[in-house]
ZAMARGU-4260 file (C-alpha; in steps of 0.2 Angstrom, whole numbers, plus 5000, padded with zeros to 4 digits):
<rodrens>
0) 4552/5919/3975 | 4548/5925/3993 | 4532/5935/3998 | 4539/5952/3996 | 4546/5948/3978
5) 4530/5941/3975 | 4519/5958/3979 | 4533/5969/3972 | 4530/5958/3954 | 4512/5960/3957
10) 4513/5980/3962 | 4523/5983/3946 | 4511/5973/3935 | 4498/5983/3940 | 4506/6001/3937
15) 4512/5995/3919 | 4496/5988/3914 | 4487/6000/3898 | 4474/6012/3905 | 4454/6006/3900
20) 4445/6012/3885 | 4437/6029/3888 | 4418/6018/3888 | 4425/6010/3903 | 4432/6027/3913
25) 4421/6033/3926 | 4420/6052/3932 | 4435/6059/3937 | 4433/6063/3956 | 4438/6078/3963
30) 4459/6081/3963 | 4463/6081/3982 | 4479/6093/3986 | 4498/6084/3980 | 4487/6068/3973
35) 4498/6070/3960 | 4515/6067/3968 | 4519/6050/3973 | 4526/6046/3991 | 4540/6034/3986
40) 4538/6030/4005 | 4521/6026/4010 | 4515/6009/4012 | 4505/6000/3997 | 4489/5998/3998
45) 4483/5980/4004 | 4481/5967/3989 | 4463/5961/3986 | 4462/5945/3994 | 4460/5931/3981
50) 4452/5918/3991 | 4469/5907/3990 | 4479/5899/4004 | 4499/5904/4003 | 4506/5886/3994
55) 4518/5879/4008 | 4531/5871/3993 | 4538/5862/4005 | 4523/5851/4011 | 4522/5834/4005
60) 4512/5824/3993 | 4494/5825/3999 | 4482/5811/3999 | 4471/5813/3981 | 4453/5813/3981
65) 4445/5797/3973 | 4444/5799/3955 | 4435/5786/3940 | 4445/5772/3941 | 4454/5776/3957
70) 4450/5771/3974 | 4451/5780/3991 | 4463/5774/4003 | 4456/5763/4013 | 4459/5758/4032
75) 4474/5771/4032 | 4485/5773/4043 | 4492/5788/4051 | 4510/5792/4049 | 4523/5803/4059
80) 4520/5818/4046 | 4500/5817/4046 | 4500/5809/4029 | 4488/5794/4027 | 4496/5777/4022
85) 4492/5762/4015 | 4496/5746/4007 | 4495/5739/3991 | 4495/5724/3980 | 4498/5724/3961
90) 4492/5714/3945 | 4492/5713/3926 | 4476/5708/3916 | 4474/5704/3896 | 4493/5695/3893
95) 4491/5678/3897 | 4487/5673/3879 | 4503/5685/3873 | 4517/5674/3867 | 4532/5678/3879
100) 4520/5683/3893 | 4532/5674/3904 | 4548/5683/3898 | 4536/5699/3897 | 4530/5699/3916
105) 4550/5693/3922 | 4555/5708/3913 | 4542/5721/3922 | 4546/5712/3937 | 4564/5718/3939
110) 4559/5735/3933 | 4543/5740/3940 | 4542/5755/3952 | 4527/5747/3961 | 4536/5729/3965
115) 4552/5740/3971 | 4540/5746/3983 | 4530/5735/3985 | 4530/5729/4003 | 4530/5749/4008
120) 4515/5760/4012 | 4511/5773/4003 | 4499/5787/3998 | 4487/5789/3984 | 4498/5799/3976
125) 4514/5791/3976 | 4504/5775/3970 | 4497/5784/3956 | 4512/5790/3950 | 4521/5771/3952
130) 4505/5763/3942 | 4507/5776/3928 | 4524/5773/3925 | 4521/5754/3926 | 4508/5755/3911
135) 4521/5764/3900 | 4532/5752/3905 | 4521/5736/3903 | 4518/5744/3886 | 4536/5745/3880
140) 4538/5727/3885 | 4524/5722/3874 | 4531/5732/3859 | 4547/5724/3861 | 4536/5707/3858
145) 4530/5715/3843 | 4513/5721/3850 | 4516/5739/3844 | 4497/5744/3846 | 4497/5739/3864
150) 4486/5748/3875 | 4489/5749/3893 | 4478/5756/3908 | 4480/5756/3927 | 4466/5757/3939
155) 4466/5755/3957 | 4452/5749/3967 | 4448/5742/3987 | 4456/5726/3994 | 4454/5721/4012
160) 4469/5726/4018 | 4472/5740/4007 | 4474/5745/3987 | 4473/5733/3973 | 4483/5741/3958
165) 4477/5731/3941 | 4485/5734/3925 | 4474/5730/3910 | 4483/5729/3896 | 4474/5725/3877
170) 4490/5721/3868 | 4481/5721/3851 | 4489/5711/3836 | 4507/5706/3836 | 4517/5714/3820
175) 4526/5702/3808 | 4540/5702/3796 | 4534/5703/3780 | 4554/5701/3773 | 4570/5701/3781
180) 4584/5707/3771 | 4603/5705/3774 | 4612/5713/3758 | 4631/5710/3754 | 4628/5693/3764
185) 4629/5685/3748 | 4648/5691/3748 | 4652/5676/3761 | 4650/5663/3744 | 4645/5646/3746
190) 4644/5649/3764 | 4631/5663/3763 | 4616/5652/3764 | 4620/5644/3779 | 4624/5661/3787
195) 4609/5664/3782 | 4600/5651/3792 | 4611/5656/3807 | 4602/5672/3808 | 4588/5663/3810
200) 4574/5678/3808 | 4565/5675/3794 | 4549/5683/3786 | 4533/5680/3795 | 4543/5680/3811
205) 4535/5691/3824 | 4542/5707/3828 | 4553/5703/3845 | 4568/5715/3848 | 4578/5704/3856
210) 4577/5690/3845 | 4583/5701/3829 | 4597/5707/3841 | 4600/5690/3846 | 4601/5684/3829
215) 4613/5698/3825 | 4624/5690/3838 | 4624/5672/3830 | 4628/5679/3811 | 4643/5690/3819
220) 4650/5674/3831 | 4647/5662/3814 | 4655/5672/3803 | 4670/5675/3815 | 4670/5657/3815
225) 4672/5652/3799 | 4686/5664/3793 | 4679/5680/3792 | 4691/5692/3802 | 4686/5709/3799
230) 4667/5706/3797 | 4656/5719/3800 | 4637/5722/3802 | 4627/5737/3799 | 4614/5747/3807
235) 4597/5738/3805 | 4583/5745/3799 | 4564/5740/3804 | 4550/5749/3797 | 4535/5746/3804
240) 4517/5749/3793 | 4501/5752/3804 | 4490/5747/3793 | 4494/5730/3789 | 4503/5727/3807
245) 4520/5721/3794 | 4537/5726/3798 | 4552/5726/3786 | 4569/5723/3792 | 4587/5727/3782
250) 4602/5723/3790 | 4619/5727/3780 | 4631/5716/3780 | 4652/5715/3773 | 4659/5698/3777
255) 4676/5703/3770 | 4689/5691/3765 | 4694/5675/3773 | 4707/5678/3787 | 4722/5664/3792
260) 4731/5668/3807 | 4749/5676/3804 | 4761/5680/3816 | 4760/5685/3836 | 4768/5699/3844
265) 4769/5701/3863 | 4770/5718/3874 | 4769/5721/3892 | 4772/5712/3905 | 4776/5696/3912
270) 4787/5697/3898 | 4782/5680/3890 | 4787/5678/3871 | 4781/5675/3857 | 4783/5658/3857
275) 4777/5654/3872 | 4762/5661/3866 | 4760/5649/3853 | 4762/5635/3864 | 4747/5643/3874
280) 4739/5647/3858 | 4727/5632/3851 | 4731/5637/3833 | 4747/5639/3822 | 4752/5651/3809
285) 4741/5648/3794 | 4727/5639/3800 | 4706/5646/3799 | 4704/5661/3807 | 4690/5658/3823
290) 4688/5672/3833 | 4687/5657/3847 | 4702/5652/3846 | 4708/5672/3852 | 4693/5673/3867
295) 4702/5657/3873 | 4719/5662/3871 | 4714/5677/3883 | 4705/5665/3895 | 4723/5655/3896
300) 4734/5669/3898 | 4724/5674/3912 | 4724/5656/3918 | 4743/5657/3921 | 4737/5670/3937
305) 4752/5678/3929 | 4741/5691/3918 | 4728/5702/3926 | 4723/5705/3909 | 4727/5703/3888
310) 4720/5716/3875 | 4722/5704/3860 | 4722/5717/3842 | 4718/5708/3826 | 4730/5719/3814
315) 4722/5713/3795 | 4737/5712/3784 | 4737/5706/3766 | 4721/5716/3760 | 4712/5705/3777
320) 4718/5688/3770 | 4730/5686/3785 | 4729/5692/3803 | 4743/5695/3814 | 4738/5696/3835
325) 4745/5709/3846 | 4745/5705/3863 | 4746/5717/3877 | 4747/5711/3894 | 4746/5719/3910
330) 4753/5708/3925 | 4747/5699/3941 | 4756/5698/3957 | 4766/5684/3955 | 4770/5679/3971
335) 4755/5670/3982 | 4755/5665/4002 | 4743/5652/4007 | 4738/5641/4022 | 4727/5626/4025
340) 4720/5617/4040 | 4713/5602/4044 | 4706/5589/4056 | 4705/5571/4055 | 4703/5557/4068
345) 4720/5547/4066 | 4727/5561/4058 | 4727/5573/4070 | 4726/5592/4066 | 4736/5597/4051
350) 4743/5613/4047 | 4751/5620/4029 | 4758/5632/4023 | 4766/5639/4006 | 4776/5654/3997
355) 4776/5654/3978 | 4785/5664/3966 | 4774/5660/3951 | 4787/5668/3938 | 4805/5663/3947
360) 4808/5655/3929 | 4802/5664/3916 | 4790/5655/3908 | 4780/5652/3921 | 4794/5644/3932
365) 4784/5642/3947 | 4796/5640/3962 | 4785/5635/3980 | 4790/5632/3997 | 4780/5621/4007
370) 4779/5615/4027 | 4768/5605/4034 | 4766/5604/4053 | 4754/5593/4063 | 4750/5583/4077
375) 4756/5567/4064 | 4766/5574/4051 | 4781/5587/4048 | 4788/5591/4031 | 4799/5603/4022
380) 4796/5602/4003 | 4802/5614/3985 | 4796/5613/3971 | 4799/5619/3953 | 4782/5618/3942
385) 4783/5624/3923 | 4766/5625/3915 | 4763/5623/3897 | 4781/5616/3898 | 4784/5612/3879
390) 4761/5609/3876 | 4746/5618/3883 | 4741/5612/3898 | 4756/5599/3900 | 4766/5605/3917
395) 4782/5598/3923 | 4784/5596/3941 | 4802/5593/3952 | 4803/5591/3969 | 4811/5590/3984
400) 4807/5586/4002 | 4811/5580/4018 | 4798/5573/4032 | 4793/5563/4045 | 4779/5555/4048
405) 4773/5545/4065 | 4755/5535/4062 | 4747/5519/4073 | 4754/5510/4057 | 4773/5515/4054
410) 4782/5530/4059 | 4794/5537/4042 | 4809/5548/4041 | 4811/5553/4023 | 4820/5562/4009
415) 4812/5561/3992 | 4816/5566/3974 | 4803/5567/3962 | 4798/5572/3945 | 4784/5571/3933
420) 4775/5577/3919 | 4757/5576/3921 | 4741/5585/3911 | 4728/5590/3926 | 4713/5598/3927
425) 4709/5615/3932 | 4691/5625/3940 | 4693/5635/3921 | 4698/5621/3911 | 4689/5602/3916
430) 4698/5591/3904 | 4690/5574/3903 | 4708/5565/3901 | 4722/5568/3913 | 4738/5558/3915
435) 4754/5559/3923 | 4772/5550/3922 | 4786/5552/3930 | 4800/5544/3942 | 4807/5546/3958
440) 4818/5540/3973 | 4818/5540/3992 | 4827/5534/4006 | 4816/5531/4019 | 4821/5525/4039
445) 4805/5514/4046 | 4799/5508/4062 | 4784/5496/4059 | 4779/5478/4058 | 4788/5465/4046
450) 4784/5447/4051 | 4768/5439/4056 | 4775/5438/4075 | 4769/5455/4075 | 4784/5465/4084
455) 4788/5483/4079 | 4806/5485/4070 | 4816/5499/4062 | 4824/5495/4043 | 4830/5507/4030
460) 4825/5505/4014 | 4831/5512/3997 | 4817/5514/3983 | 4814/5519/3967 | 4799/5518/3957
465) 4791/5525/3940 | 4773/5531/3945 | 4761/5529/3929 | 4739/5536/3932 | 4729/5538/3920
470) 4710/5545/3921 | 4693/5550/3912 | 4683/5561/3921 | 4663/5563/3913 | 4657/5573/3930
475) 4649/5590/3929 | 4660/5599/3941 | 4676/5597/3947 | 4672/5599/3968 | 4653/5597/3968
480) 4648/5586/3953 | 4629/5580/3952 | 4631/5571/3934 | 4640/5559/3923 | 4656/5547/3932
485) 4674/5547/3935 | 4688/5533/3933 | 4706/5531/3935 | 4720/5519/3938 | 4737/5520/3943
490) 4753/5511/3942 | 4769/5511/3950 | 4782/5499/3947 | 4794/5500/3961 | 4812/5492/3966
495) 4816/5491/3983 | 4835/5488/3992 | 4835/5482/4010 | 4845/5464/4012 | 4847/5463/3993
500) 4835/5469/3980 | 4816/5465/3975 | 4804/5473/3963 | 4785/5474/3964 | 4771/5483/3958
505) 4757/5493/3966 | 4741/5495/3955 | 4725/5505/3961 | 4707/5508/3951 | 4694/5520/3958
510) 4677/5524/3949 | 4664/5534/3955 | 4648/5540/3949 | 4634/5554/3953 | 4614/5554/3948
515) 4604/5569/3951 | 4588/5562/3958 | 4579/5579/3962 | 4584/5599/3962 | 4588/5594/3979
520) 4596/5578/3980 | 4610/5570/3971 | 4615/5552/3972 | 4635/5548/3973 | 4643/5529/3973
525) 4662/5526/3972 | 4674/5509/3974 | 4691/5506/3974 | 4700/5492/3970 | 4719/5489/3972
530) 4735/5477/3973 | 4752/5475/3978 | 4760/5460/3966 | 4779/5452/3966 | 4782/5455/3986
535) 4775/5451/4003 | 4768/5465/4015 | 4780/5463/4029 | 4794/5465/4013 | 4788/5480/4010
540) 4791/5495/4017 | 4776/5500/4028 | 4774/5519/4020 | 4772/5508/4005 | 4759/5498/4009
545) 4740/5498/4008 | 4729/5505/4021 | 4713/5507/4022 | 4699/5519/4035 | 4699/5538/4036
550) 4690/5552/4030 | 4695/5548/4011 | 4691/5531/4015 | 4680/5522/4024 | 4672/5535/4036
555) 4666/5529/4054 | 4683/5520/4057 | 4702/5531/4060 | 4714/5534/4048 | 4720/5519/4042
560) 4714/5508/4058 | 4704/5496/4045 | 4713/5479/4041 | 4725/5468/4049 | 4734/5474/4067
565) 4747/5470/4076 | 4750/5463/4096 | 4746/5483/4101 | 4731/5483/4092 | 4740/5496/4078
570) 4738/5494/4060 | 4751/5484/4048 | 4743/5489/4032 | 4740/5475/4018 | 4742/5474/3999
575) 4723/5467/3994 | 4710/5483/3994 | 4692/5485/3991 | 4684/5500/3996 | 4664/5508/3993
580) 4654/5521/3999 | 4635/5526/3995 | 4628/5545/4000 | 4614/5555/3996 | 4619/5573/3996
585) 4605/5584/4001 | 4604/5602/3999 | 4593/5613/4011 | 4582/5626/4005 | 4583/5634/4020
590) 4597/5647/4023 | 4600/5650/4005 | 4602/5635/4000 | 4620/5638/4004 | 4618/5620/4020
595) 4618/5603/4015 | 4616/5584/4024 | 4624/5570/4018 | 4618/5552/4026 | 4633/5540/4019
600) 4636/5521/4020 | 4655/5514/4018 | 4663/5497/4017 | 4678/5492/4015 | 4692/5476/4017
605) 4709/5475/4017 | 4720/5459/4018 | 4738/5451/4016 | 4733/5443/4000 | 4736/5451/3984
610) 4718/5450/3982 | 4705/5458/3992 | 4694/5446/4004 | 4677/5453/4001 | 4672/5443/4015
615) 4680/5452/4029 | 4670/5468/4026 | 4668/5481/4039 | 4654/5494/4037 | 4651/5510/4044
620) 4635/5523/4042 | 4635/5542/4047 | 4630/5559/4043 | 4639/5575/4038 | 4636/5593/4034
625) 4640/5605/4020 | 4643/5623/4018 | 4642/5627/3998 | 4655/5642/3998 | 4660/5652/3981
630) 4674/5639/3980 | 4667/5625/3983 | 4658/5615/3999 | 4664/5613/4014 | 4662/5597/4022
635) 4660/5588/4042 | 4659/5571/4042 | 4654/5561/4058 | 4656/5543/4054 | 4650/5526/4065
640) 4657/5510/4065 | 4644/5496/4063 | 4655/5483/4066 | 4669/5488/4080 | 4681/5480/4084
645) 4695/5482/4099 | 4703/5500/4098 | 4688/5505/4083 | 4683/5521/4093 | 4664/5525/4093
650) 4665/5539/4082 | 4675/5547/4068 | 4675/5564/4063 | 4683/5572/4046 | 4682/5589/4041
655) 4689/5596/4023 | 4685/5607/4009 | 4676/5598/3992 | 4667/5581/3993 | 4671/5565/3998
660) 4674/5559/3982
</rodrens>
């Protein structure tokens, strides 16, 4: 309201206010000429003054005088606007013997005005305000513990640098249950008891909010476990007697009939069928009703990167002794473009790149196209990949490619067929057994060594061979693990046509292992054992072969520059392998915690003999870095040879996403 408004209110109160009592009225004065006419015109007379300063409603909070229990600012300082500043500090008193303090005081952190603040000044005021509120938030914490005659008081008082805030709280006596009822539980039958103990709260409980609503959650998961479809739990209600600081607590409950899961029907799109569904599903038609089994259907479909997202309906049919499922799904892109490049000494720099048409077959008839270009290798690759081909999680893969390949050890041209079906692991689903079998042919044209005299030649070889791996991974992560080990072995039975006809076998075991030794430090070991029976190394063809050195390998020596050379000093590869490596994988508390070093120690030995000679180790020792990205770390690894030989340069460098092993 502006001034004028203000005195024009104030004018009219006046001349509508009720005359005085006649004991009141003084003489009349004299009537002075046209007294009684009214100039509409003239001026008002001036308003008594009041003694107040005008309010300015736009001025800012003022500093407050210091009151009991409140502390003038001390030290202020002067900001822009005149009003003093100052800083503060904040604590609570009288909880550390509440149960759940800790909970209690993690809880007020994350919602407190004065820690949102906290490193900002401020004025008397506006800390005041902030304290109040924090005391009728401390003492809702508290009554969520059960302590509903808590008791909550702030007071300020000096600090050296500024304001100390306290928060005395008396939480008085925490409340109890004296009973907890769950009517219509008994409904459940034999089961009901140990629904029962599943919701856990029991009388002479304390009275804490979120462990009823917690316990609400484990009876509704439990019965959706065990059969109970349609399930549904009331409204509670706790009543809460003062006097006696008990509680009562009712929480209705209607299990319902048990459910078996009926049929599936499928909308939307990708347009997967019914079928297909049930080979994703991990339940057929008849079997328990577990509301599990539906959470994980949904994590699958969208697993497939097929499905942006599936609305899963439970339809009851049969009076509820039967569920049918409607699926809805909504689709992804199907198609995906990625690259990926890479660095490693002997390997050069090494360049991919892929198109997919994740839906070309319908099922999830994966059709990719792959190149590879690089300082050492080029290749043209398709592929056909069907998941869930005939089982959850079991893919089948066919492939094609063309490439050339032009190391120290051999230099390739090749066309390969392939195919395999194989059960891998995924960053949603770890499984702890893989496997993988399959067959496939190549015609391959190589230059490298094959006799002992150690001169280059060029043969072209024809070979088939029925690959076989089979492996048990108990690790706690799939890219980063800390815990538990890993082993596999693979097997590959291959035949061989150059100048007649030979058949061997190539066999390969690697274990590895991870120790947390600290929140920072973890511990990782690996060794790898393998054999080539049935043929001589300079019978087989040198892509065939063993080799040994690299980033994957032994670090500190080039890719595959460990083992037995030739007259130029280049690799020839080897059939006995043994191979370890030691590393302590630190991670930094600085930056995040988001860098890590990694000092590491590798051996490894590779020989003509279908054994490995442990006696002709070669060692190496190095350092690399990590970068823990939301996809997993990112790793540099500079590697020393300890035990150079001719051509062993002085350092080796790798750099590739995940671990080393």
């Amino acid at each position: 309201m502006g001034r004028a408004a203000w005195l024009l209110s104030a004018a009219s109160a006046v001349a509508l206010a009720p005359a005085p009592a006649l004991a009141q009225t003084p003489p009349a004065a004299p009537q002075q000429p046209d007294a009684a006419e009214l100039d509409p015109s003239a001026p008002l007379a001036p308003m008594p003054d009041l003694g107040v300063e005008w309010p300015d409603l736009n001025a800012k909070d003022e500093t407050l005088p210091a009151t009991a229990g409140t502390a003038p600012t001390v030290s202020p300082q002067s900001s822009e606007d005149g009003t003093s500043q100052v800083r503060y500090a904040w604590t609570i008193e009288g909880i550390g013997s509440v149960g759940g303090a800790e909970d209690i005081l993690k809880s007020f952190r994350a919602q407190s005005a004065l820690e949102t603040d906290r490193k900002k000044s401020a004025n008397a005021a506006q800390i005041g305000r902030r304290s109040r509120a924090d005391a009728d938030l401390l003492t809702e914490l508290l009554r969520s513990q059960g302590y509903y005659d808590a008791v909550v008081e702030p007071r300020t008082e000096r600090a050296a640098d500024g304001l100390r805030v306290v928060l005395t709280a008396d939480p008085g006596q925490q409340y109890r249950f004296a009973s907890v009822e769950l009517p219509g539980l008994s409904q459940a039958g034999e089961e009901g008891s140990k629904f029962r103990d599943v919701f856990g709260v029991k009388a002479g409980d304390p009275v804490i909010a979120q462990d009823v609503i917690d316990a609400g959650t484990a009876l509704t998961t439990a019965l959706g476990q065990n059969g109970f479809a349609s399930a549904k739990i009331g409204e509670q209600r706790v009543d809460v007697n003062h006097q006696t600081h008990l509680a009562t607590l009712v929480l209705p409950v209607d299990p319902g009939p048990v459910a078996r899961f009926g049929t599936i029907r499928v909308s939307g799109s990708p347009p997967f069928s019914a079928r297909h569904l049930a080979i994703i599903a991990r339940f057929k038609r008849g079997d328990l009703f577990k509301r599990s089994k539906i959470d994980d259907l949904r994590r699958a479909l969208i697993a497939t990167t097929l499905v942006a997202s599936a609305d899963v309906e439970v339809i009851p049919v049969d009076g509820g002794r039967v569920v049918d499922l409607a699926v809805k799904l909504e689709p992804a892109p199907s198609h995906t473009i990625a690259g990926e490049l890479g660095y490693g000494t002997g390997q050069g720099v090494r360049a991919e790149a892929s198109w997919t048409d994740r839906n070309f077959m319908n099922p999830e008839g994966a059709l990719t196209l792959r190149g590879v270009l690089g300082t050492r290798e080029q290749l043209a690759a398709v592929q056909l990949r069907r998941s869930n081909f005939m089982k959850r999680d079991q893919v089948l893969n066919l492939q094609a490619s063309a490439g050339h390949q032009r190391y120290d050890a051999y230099e390739a041209r090749t066309v390969r067929l392939a195919g395999n079906i194989e059960r891998q692991s995924n960053f949603i689903w770890q499984k702890t057994w893989t496997w993988s079998y399959g067959a496939e042919v190549l015609a391959t044209d190589e230059q490298g060594v094959f006799s002992t005299s150690g001169i280059k030649d060029t043969r072209t070889f024809f070979i088939a061979a029925l690959p076989l791996a089979l492996g048990y991974d108990g690790s706690d992560n799939l890219l980063d693990p800390t815990t538990g080990f890993r082993l596999s072995g693979r097997l590959s039975p291959e035949l061989s046509a150059h100048g007649g006809k030979f058949a061997y076998a190539r066999g390969q075991i690697d274990a590895s292992a991870y120790k947390r030794v600290s929140d920072q430090v973890v511990a990782a070991g690996r060794i790898r054992l393998g054999t080539i029976v049935g043929a001589s190394a300079f019978d087989i063809a040198p892509s065939r072969r063993f080799y040994s050195g690299g980033g994957g390998s032994v670090r500190g020596y080039g890719y595959q520059q460990l083992g037995p050379k030739d007259a130029d000093g280049d690799p020839i590869g080897g059939r006995g392998l043994a191979e370890f490596a030691l590393e302590a994988r630190i991670r930094l508390k600085q930056f995040g915690g988001n860098f890590g070093v990694v000092p590491f120690f590798d051996g490894g030995s590779l020989t003509y003999h279908a054994l490995p000679d442990f006696s002709t180790w070669r060692f190496a020792a190095g350092i690399g870095a990590r970068y823990y990205s939301s996809f997993g770390p990112i790793r540099i690894d500079l590697g020393v040879p300890l035990n150079r030989q001719k051509g062993d340069g002085l350092v080796a460098v790798t750099v590739s996403l995940g671990q080393a092993f």
